[in-house]
RODO-2510 file (C-alpha; in nm, 4 decimals, decimal comma):
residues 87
     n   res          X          Y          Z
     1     x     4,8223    -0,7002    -5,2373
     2     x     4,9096    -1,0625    -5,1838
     3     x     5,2588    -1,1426    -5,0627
     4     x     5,3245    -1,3325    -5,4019
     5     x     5,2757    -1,0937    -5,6447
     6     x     5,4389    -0,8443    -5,4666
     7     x     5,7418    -1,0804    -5,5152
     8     x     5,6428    -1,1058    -5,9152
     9     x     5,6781    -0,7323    -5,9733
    10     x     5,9996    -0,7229    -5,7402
    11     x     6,1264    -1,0000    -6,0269
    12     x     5,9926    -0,8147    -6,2794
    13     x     6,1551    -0,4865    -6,1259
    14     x     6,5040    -0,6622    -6,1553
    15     x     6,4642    -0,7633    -6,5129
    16     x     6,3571    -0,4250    -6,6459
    17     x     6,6739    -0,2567    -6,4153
    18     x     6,8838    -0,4740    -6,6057
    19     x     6,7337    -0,3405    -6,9333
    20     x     6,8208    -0,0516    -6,8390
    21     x     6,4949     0,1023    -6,7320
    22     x     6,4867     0,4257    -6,4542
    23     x     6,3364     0,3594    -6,1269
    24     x     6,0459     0,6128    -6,2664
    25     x     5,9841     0,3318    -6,6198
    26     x     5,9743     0,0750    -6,3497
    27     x     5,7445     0,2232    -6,1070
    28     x     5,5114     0,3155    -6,4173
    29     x     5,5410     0,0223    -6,5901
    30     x     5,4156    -0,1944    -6,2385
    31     x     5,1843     0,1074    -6,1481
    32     x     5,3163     0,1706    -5,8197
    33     x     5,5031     0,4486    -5,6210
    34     x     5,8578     0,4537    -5,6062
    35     x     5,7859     0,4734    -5,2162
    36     x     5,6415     0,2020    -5,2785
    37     x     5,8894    -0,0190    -5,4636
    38     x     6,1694     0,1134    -5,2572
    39     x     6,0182    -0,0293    -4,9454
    40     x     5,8591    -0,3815    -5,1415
    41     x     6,2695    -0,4002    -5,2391
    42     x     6,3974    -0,3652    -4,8728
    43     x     6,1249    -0,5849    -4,7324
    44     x     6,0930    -0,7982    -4,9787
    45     x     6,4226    -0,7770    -5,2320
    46     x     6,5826    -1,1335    -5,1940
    47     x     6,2527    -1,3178    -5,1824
    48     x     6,1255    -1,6246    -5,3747
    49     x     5,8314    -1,7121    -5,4760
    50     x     5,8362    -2,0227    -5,2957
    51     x     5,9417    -1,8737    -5,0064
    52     x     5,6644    -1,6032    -5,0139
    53     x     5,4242    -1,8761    -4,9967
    54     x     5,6119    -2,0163    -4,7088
    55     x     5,5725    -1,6647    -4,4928
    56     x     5,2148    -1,6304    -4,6089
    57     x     5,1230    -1,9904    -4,4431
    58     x     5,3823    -1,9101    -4,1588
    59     x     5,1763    -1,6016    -4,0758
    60     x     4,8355    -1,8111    -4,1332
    61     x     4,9240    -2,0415    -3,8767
    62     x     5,0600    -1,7490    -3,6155
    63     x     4,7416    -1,5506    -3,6529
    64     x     4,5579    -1,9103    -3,5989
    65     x     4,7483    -1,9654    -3,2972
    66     x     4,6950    -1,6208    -3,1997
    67     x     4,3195    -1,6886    -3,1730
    68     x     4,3650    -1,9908    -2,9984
    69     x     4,5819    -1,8407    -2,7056
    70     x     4,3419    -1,5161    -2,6675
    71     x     4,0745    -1,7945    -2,6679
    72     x     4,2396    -1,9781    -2,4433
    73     x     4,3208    -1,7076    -2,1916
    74     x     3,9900    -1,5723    -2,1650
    75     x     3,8689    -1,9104    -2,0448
    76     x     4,1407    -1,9326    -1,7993
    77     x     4,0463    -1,5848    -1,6794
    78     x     3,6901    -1,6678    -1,6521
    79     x     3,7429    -2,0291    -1,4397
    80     x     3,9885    -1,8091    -1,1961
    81     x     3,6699    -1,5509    -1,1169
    82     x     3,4456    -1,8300    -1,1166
    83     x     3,6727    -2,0767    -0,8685
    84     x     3,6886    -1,6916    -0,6730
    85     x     3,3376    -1,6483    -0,6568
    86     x     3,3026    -1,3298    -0,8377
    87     x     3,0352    -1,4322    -1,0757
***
């Protein structure tokens, strides 16, 4: 599930706990475990919106940069055997 709407139903979690709802109305009312919400709440709890989008592009651009860097030391790896002779 996308990092937004996990954030959504952590919002909408708060507002039905201030109805007065039970952990159990919640978790039935967002169709999810209370495992689940428990752990969405500790990783999750203080989270914005905005900033959710902010971590999903910040972990876009790691895995990018990721790529690059395995990409990157492959090459280097194969010019070192190559400038060795062991091709």
């Amino acid at each position: 599930m996308p990092l937004e709407q996990i954030v959504e139903r952590l919002e909408r979690a708060s507002k039905l706990a201030k109805e007065g709802k039970t952990n159990g109305e919640i978790c039935c009312e967002l169709n999810v475990s209370e495992a689940t919400l428990s752990r969405w709440r500790r990783q999750y709890g203080t989270m914005s919106r905005s900033e959710a989008r902010e971590l999903k592009a910040l972990r876009t651009e790691n895995d990018r940069l990721k790529r690059l860097l395995g990409q990157s030391e492959l090459e280097k790896a194969a010019l070192k055997e190559l400038a060795e002779g062991k091709f």
